[in-house]
Phi, psi and omega in degrees: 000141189291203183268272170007268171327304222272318179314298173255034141326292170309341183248330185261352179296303185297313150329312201273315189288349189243352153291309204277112156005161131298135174281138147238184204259356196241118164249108148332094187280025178166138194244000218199107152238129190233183240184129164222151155233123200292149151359051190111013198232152137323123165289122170314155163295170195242108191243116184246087177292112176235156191225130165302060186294002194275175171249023161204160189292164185224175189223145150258179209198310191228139170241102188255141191271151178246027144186194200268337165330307205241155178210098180314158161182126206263139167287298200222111210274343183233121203240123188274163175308114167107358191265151165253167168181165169194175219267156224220070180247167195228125189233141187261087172300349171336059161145342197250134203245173153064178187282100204263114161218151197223167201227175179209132186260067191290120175273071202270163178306340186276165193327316197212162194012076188234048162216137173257146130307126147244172194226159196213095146268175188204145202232067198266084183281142194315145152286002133236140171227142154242133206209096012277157146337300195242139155217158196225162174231123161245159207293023165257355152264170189258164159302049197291161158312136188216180207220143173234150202249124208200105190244139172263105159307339188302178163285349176238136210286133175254113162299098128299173242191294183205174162224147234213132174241139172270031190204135186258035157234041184215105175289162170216143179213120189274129180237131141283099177258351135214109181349120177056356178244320171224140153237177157216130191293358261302124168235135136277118162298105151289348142194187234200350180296330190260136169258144212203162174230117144232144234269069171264144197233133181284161143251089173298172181241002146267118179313147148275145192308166179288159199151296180249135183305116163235029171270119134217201203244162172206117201231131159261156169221000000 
């Protein structure tokens, strides 16, 4: 073999090595956990088990949260070859509904591709739905009446009592079609000339988890 031949030999070698993945050392026994909570109930923690597959120890160095939701806490911040250990997280269900999911980033010592994601669902059902949120009129239509759809999720039925508009040139007339459990809202414009936003707010005859929307909208446009 020539000098030549053996050089780039020697280039492709060196190539192929910073082309291949990093092998790493930290194995997961799941990166994606999801998770549900009824109504008013707590998320159980969220427990992510890793193992130390390398042949020299490794550190975790960073747990980073991707919001304030969460609070990570590592059993075992350093792994001996073949040790296991695992990440703790505490996830803060507060204001957030609906299919929820949030990640966390773990960093480690090792040289090269040394950071995992893990991902945190959460399967959270609304304690009220309104439906639609916005309803709009524009002003080449007339001012008919429209309707929002307002179902109470609990196990136990929530009255609502009233509803309340920040603007008086929008009627509202609230119907119990079943007492604590569905309504319907009616809003009518009194006219249609202006273009406007206004804000209606629900009055439960209950306090609500923290949280829940009891907003929707009504718009000319």
């Amino acid at each position: 073999m020539s000098p030549w031949q053996r050089n780039i030999g020697v280039r492709l070698c060196v190539a192929v090595f910073f082309l291949l993945p990093a092998l790493r050392a930290i194995d997961w026994e799941r990166t994606e956990i999801e998770q549900r909570a009824e109504i008013g109930e707590t998320l159980p923690p969220y427990e992510f088990t890793f193992k130390n597959s390398g042949t020299a120890p490794v550190s975790i160095t960073n747990a980073r949260a991707g919001c304030g939701c969460l609070a990570p806490v590592i059993d075992r911040e350093t792994l001996a070859p073949g040790e296991t250990g695992k990440v703790l997280v505490k996830f803060d269900r507060t204001g957030l509904v609906g299919e929820v999911a949030r990640t966390i980033t773990i960093t480690t010592d090792e040289s090269r591709n040394n950071t995992y994601e893990l991902t945190l669902r959460a399967n959270l059902p609304e304690p009220l739905t309104i439906a639609p949120r916005l309803v709009f009129w524009k002003s080449e239509n007339s001012a008919s009446t429209k309707s929002i759809d307002i179902k109470i999720n609990f196990a136990t039925p929530v009255e609502i009592t009233d509803a309340t508009c920040n603007r008086d040139n929008f009627d509202l007339a609230l119907v119990a079609l079943e007492p604590g459990r569905h309504y319907r809202l009616d809003i009518t414009p009194r006219d249609i000339a202006t273009p406007r936003l206004a804000v209606i707010t629900l009055k439960p005859a209950a306090p609500l988890p923290a949280g829940t929307t009891l907003t929707a909208y009504a718009q000319v446009r």
